[in-house]
Rosetta silent file (secondary structure, phi, psi, omega in degrees, C-alpha in Angstrom):
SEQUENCE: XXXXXXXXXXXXXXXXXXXXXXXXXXXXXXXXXXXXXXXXXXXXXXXXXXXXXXXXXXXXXXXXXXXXXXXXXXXXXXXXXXXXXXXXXXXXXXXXXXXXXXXXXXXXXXXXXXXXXXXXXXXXXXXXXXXXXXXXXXXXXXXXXXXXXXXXX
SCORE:     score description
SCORE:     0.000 S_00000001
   1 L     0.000  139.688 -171.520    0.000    0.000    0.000 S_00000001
   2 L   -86.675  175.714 -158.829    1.265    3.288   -0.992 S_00000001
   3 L   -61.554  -62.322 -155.689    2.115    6.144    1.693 S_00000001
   4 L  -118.806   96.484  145.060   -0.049    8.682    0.156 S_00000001
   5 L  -144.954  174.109 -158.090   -3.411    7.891   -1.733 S_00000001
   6 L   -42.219  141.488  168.437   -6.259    9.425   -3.591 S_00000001
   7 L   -73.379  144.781  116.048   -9.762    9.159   -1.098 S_00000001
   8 L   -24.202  141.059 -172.290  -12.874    7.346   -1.159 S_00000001
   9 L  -100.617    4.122  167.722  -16.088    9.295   -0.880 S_00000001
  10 L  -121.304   24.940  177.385  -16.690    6.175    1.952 S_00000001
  11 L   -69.734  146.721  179.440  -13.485    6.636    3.317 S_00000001
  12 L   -62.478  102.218  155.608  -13.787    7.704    7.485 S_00000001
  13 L   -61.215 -174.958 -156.923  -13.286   10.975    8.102 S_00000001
  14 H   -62.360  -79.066 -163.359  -10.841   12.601   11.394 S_00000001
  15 H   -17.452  -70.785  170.435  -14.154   13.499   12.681 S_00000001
  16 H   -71.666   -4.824  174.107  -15.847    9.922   12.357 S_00000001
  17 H  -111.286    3.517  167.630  -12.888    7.975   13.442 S_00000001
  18 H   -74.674  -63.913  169.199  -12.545    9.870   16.538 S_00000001
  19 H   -22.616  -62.314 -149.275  -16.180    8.529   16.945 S_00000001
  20 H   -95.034  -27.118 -170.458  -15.548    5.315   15.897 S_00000001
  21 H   -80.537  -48.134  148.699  -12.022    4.005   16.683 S_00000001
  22 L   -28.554  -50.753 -175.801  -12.927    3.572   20.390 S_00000001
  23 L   -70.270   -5.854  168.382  -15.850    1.594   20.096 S_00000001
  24 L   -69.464 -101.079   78.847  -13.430   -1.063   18.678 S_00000001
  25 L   -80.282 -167.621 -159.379  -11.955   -3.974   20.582 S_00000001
  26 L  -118.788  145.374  178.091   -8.776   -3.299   21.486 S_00000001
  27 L   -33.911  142.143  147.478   -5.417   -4.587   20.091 S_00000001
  28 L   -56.890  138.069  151.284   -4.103   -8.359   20.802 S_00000001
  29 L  -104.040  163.798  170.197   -0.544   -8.174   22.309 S_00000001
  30 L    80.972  177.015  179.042    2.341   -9.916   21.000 S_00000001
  31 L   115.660 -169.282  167.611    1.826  -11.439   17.813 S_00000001
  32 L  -101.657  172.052 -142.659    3.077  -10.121   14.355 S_00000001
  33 L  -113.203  162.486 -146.639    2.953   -6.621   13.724 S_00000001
  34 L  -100.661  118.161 -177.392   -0.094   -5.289   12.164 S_00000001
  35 L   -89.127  -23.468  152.404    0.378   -4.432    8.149 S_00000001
  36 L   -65.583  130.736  152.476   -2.705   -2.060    8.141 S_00000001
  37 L  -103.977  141.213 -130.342   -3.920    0.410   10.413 S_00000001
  38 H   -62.697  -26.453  167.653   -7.239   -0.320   11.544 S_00000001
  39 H   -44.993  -57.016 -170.081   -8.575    3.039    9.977 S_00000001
  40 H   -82.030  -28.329  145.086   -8.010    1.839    6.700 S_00000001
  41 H   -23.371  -72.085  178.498   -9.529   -1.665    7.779 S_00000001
  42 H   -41.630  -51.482  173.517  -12.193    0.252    8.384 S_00000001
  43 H   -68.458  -49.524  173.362  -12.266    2.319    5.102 S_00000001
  44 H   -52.244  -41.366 -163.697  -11.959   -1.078    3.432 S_00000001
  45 H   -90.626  -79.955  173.118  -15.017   -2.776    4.966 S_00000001
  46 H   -26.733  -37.843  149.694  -17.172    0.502    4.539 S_00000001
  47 H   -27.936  -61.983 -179.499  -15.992    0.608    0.880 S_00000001
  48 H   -72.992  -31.424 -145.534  -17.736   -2.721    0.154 S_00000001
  49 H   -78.123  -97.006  174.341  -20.303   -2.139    2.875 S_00000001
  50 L   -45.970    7.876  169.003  -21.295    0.896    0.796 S_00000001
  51 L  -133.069  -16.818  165.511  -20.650   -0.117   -2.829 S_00000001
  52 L    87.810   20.439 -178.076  -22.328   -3.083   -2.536 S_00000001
  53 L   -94.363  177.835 -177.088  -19.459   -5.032   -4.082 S_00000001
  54 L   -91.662  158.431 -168.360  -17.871   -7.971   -3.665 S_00000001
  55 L   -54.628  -49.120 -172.822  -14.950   -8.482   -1.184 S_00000001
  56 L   -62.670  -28.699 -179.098  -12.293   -9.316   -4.034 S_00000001
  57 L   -96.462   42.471  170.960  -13.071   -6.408   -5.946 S_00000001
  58 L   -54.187  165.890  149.980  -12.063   -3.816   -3.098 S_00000001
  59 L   -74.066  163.823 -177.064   -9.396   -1.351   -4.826 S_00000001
  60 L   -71.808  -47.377  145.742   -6.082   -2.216   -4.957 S_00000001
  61 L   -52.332   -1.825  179.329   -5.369    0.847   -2.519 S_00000001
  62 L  -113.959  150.004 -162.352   -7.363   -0.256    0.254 S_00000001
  63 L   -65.513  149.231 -170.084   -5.955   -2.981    2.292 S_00000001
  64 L   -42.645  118.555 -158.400   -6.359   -6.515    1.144 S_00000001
  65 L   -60.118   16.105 -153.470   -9.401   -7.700    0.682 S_00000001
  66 L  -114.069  -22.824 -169.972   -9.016  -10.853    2.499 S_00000001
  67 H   -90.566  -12.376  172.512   -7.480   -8.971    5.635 S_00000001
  68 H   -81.252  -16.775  166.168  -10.821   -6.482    5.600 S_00000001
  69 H   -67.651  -57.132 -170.873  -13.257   -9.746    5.263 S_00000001
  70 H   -54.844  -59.020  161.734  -10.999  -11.470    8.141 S_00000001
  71 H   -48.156  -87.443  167.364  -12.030   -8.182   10.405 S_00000001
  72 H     6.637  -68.045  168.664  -15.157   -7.925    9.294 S_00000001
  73 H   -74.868  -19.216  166.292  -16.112  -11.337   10.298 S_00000001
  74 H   -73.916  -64.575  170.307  -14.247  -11.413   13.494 S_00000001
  75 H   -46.957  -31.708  174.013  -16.302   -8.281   14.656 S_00000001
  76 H   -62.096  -59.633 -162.926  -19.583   -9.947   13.405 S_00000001
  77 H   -69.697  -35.734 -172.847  -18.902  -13.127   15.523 S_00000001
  78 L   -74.781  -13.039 -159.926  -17.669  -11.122   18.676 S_00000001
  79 L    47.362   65.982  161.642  -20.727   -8.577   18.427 S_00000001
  80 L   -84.820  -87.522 -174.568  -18.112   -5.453   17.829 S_00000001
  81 H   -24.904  -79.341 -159.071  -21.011   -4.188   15.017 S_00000001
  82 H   -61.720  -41.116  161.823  -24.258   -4.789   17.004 S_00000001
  83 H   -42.150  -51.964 -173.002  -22.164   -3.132   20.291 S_00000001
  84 H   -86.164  -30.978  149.960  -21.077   -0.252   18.370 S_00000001
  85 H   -29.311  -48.219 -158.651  -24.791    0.023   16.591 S_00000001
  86 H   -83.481  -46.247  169.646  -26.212   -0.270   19.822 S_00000001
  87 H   -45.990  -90.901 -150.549  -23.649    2.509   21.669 S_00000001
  88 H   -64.654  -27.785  168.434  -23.733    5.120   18.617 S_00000001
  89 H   -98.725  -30.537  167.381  -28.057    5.033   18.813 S_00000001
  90 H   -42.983  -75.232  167.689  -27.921    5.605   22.369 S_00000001
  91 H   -22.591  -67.310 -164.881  -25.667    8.768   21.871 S_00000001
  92 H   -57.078  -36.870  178.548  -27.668    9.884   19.146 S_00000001
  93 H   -75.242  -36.807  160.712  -31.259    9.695   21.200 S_00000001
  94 H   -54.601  -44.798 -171.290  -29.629   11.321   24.299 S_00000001
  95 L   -91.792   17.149  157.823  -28.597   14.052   22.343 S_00000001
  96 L   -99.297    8.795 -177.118  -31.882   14.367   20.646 S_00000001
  97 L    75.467    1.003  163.646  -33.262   14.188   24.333 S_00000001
  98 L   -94.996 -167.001 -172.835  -34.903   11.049   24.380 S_00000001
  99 L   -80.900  169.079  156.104  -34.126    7.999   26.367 S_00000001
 100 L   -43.591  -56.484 -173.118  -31.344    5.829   25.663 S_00000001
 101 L   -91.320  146.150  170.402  -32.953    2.584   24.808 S_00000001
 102 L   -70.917  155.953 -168.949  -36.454    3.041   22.376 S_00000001
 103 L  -108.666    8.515 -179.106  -39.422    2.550   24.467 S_00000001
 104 L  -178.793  158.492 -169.555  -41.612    0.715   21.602 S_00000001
 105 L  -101.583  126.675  170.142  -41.639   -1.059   18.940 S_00000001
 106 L   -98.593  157.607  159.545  -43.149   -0.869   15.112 S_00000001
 107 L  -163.485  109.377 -164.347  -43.927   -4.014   13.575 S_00000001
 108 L   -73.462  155.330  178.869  -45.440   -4.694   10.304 S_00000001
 109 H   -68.196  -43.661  171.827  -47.585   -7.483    9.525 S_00000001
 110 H   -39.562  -63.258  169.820  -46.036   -8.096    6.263 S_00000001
 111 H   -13.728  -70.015 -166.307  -43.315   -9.100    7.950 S_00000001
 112 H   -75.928  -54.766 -166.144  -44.113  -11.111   10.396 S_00000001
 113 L   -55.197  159.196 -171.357  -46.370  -13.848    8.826 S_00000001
 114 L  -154.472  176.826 -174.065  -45.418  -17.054    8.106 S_00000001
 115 L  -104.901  169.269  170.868  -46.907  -20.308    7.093 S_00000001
 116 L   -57.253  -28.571 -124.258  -48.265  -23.085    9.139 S_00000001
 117 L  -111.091  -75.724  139.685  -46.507  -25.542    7.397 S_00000001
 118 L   113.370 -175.794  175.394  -43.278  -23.909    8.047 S_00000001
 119 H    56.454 -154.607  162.723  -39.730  -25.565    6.554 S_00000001
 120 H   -59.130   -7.176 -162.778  -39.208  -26.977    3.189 S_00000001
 121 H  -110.820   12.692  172.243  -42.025  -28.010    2.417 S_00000001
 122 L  -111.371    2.445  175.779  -43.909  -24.215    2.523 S_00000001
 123 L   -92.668  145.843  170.672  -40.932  -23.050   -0.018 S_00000001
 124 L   -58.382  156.944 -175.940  -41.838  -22.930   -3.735 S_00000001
 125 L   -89.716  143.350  123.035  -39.791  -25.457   -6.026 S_00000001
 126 L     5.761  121.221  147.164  -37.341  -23.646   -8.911 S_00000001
 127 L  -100.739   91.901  173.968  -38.896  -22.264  -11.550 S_00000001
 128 L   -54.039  148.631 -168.222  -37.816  -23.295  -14.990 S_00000001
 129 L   -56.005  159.462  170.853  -36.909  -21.199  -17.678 S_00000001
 130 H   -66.090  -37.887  144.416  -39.305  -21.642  -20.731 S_00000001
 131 H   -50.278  -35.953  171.218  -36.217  -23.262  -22.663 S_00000001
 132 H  -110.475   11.038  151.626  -35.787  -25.752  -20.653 S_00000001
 133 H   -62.888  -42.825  174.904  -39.244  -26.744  -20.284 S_00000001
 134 H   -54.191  -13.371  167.325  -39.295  -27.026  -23.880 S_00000001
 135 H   -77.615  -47.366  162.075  -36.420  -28.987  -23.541 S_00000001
 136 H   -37.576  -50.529 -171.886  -38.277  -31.204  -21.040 S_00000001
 137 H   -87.596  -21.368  179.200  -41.175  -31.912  -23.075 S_00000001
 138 H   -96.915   24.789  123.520  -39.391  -33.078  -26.153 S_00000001
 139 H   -57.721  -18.303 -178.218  -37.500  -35.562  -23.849 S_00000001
 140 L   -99.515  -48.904  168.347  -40.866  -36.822  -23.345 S_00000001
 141 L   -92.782   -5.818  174.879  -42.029  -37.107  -25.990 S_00000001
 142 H   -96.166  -33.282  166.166  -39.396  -38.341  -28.156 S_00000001
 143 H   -81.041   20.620 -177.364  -38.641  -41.217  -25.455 S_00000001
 144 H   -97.792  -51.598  172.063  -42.195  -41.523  -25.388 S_00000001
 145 H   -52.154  -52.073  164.481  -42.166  -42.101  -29.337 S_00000001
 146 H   -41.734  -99.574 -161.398  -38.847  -44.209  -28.782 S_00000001
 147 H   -37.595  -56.961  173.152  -40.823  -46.522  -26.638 S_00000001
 148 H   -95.527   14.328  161.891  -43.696  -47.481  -28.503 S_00000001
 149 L   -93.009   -9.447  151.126  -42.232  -47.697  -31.643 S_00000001
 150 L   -80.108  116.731 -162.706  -40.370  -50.538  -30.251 S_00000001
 151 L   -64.544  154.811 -178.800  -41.403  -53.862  -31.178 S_00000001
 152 L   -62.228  154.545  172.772  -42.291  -56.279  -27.876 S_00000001
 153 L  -114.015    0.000    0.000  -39.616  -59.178  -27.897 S_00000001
């Protein structure tokens, strides 16, 4: 990674990584020495987060995509994200003056429902393409044709 390079419009600003860099866990000691710093960790996994792309196609200037997945996924399984979600709406409702935690709940109906049935057997089957039904039925009918056009032995 070079020294110096060009930004990301989903790169962290000072501002937001002042925010944000706390709320992290905190370095392992010992170990090998770290070839990122976690800011640009960060800027990687917001990059994808926010482009909707896939991990291998990060830029080449943002730290490897395999060590911003490896973070990523470590913070998922540890509940780093849902901690720092949960921290970061608190702040925001105290300083809108409400309470920390919400005091109710929306819930749409849409949502919610489900079937009786429940498992595999309430999901719809595959739906083939119109080619390869058409493919289907003249398998049927030509081993259909096949078949009685054979004489009995």
């Amino acid at each position: 990674m070079a020294a110096r390079r060009l930004t990301y419009q989903t790169d962290l600003t000072d501002e937001a990584w002042q925010i944000l860099a706390p709320l992290l866990p905190p370095e392992k000691p010992g170990g090998r020495p770290r070839t990122y710093p976690r800011r640009e960790v960060m800027n990687g996994i917001h990059y994808v987060r926010r482009a909707g792309c896939a991990w291998r196609l990060m830029p080449h200037d943002l730290p490897q995509w395999q060590t911003s997945y490896q973070y990523f996924r470590a913070w998922q399984h540890d509940g780093t994200w849902l901690r720092r979600h949960d921290q970061l709406r608190a702040e925001v409702r105290a300083r809108m003056g409400r309470q920390p935690q919400p005091s109710a709940a929306i819930s749409d109906a849409q949502t919610v429902k489900t079937t009786e049935k429940g498992g595999r057997t309430a999901t719809m089957g595959g739906r083939n393409s119109t080619a390869a039904t058409a493919i289907a039925s003249l398998r049927r009918r030509v081993s259909s044709c096949v078949s009685w056009s054979t004489p009995p032995t």
